[in-house]
N, C-alpha and C positions, 0 to 999 in steps of 0.2 A: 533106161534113161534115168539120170539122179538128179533129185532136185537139193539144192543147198537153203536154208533157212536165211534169212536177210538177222544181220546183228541187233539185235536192241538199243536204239540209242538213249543216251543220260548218265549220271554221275554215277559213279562206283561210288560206294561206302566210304573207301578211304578218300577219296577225293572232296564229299561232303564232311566229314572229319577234321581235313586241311582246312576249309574255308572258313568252320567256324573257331576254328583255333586262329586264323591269321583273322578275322574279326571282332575276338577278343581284346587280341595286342593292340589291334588298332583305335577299339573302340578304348582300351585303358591308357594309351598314352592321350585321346580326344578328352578324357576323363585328366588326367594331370597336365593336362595345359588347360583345361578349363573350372579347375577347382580352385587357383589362388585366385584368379580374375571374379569369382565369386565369391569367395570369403572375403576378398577387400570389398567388393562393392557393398555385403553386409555388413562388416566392419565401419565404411565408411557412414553409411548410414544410420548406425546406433551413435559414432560418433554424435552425427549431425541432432540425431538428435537431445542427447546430451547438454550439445549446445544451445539448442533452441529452448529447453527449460533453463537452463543458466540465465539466458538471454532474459525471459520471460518472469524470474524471480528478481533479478535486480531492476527488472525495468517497474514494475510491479510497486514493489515494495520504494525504489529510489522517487517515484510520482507522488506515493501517500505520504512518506515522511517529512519530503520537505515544506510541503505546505501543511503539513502538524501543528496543531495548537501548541505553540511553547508550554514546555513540561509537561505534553502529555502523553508521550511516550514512555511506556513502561512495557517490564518483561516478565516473566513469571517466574518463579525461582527454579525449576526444571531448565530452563534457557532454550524454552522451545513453541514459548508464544510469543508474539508484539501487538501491540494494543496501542493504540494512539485516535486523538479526538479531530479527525478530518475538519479542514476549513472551507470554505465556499469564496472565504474573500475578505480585507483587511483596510483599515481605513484611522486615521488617525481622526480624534473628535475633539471638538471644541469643550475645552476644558475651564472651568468660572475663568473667568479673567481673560481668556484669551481673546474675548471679541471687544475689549477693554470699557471702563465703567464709567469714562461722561462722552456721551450719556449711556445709561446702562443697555446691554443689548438686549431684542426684544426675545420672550420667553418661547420657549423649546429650540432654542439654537445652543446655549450652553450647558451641560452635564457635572454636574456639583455632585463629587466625590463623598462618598462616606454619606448623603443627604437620600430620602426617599424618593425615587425615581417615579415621577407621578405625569410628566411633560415631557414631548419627544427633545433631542438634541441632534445637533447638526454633526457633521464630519468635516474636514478641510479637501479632504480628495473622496473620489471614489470606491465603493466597495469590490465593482463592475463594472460590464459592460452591460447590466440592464437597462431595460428604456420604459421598463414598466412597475410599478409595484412589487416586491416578492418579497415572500415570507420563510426566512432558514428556519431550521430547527432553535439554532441556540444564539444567542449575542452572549463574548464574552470578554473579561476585560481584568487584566491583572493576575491570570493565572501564575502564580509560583509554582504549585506543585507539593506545596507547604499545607502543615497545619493549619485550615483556615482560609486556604485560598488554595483550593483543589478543587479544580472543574468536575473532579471523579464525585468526589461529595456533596454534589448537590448543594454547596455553601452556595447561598444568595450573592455571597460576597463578588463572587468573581464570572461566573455564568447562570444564566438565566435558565430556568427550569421547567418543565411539563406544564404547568400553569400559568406561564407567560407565553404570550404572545408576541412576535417581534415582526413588525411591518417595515422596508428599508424603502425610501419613497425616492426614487435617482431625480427626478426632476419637481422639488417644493417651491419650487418659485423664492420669490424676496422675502424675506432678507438674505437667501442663499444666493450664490452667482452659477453660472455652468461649471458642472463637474465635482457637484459635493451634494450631500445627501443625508437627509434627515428620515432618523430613528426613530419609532414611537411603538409604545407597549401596551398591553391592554391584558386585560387581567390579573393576578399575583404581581403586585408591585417589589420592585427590584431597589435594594443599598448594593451598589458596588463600593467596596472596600480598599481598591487599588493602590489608596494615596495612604494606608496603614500598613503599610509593606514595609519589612525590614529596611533602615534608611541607607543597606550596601545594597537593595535590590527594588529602585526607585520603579514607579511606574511609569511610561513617555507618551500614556496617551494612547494607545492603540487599541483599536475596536477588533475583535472578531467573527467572524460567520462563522457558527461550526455546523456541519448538516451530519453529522453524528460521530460514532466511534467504530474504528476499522478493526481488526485483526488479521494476523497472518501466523497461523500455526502450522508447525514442521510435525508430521507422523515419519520420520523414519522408519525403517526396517534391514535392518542388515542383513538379516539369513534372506528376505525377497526385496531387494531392493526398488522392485516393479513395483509392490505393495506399498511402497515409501512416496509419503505425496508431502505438497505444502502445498494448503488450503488457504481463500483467502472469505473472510467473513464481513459485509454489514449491513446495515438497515435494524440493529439491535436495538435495546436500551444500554444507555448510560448505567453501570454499578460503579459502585465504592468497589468491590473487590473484581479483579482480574479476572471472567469468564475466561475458562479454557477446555473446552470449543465453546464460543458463543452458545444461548441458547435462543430461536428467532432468528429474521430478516433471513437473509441470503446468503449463499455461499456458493463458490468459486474455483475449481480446482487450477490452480497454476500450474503447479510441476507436476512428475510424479519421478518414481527410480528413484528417491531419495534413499540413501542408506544411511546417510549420519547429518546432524542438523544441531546448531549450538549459534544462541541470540544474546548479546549482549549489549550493554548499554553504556556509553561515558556520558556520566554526568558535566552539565555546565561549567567550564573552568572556574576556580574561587575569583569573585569580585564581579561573574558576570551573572545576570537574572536569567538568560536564555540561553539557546546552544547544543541542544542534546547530540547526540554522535550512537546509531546503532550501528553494530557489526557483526556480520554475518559469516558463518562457514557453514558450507554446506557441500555434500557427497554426493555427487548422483553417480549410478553405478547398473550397468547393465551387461550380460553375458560377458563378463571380462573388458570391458571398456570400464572406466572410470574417468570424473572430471573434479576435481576441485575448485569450489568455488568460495570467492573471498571479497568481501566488499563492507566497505563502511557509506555514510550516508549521514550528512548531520539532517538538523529542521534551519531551512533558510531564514524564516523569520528575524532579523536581529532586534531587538528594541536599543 
């Protein structure tokens, strides 16, 4: 009697050979329909964020400038720093004569030009919306930008300095009425200069708060545009000459991916005392994305 052996079941060789050849094909075409839906969405993504430092540089820099101490925006001769004297708040001040002379007004309400500042004086508007006492860093008044009247130099003439004290009082009672506010100093006494101003670049009166000096410096890099930032710097001191990077207070990264970065300045149209105008180009640039960015930005202040 013969017995037969039962067959072995499962894949031949070549049958596991078929399968991962057609699992190849299939797994390369799951591979090219799902490679462009990935490269956009990273794509899109570096876009975005391209834009969001664009966004993030002009919003930045268009906040500081325009409340800028008239004329005290400046650049550095590279064209890759801005430097400007931030304000807190602006007030026009009763100036001799203005609260008129019979009978004469009573003392520390008017502010007499060119005279030793020893009595506080008044404002006709507000600096703020304070309801208490506060003391800015700086009061300044007549900045040109000029020989002599450069907040940058420490002239007496036109801001008050590390040894002044500046107290801004929102609520002095009478002789003042609601919504003006009286200035008073204490220590290193103050000659504002304002009213010896070129006679094409009059003074009109206008007090400032400044609570110090900003900067915003561009590091580009074009071979790593990753490595490419714009910084933003302050809490410094005050110099005559242009720190570039500040040295002190704080600092800020804005952007970064910068690969090229170029800062300019238009000065005040002739006839006018105020008015700066900076503008900006700027590259940001990542894995083959690129944004250019373009913007100007005056100081709102008019006198």
């Amino acid at each position: 009697m013969s017995r037969r052996c039962p067959r072995a079941a499962g894949f031949t060789l070549i049958e596991l050979v078929v399968v991962i050849v057609l699992t190849a094909i299939v797994a390369s075409f799951m591979v090219l329909f799902l490679d462009a839906p990935m490269q956009s969405y990273f794509a899109q993504t570096r876009r975005s964020d391209l834009v969001d430092s664009a966004n993030r540089i002009t919003g930045a820099v268009t906040a500081d400038v325009r409340i800028a101490l008239p004329n005290s925006v400046r650049v550095n001769p590279a064209h890759t720093a801005l430097e400007l004297l931030a304000t807190a708040g602006m007030a026009r001040y009763y100036d001799l004569g203005d609260k008129g002379t019979a009978p004469p007004p009573p003392a520390g309400v008017e502010l007499t030009i060119g005279s030793t500042v020893t009595a506080p004086f008044g404002t006709l508007d507000s600096f703020g919306s304070q309801t208490v006492p506060y003391h800015p860093s700086f009061l300044s008044i007549g900045n040109l930008g000029a020989p002599g009247y450069d907040a940058y130099n420490g002239a007496p003439e036109v801001m008050t300095g590390t040894g002044t004290h500046v107290t801004v009082n929102p609520n002095p009672g009478p002789p003042f009425v609601t919504g003006e506010n009286q200035v008073t100093f204490t220590g290193t006494v103050m000659t504002f200069q304002a009213a010896g101003a070129p006679a094409t670049q009059p003074s009109v009166h206008n007090a400032y708060l400044v609570s110090g000096p900003v900067s915003y410096v561009c590091n580009p890099n074009p071979g790593n545009p990753a490595a490419g930032t714009v910084m933003r710097y302050s809490g410094y001191a005050v110099s005559p000459a242009q720190p570039v990077p500040p040295v002190g207070g704080s600092s800020a990264l804005i952007a970064h991916d910068v690969s090229a970065c170029t800062i300019s300045l238009v000065a005040a149209p002739g006839g006018y005392a105020y008015g700066q105008l900076a503008i900006l180009r700027v590259t940001l640039a990542s894995n083959g994305e690129a944004l250019q960015v373009f913007f100007e930005v005056a100081t709102e202040y008019a006198e």
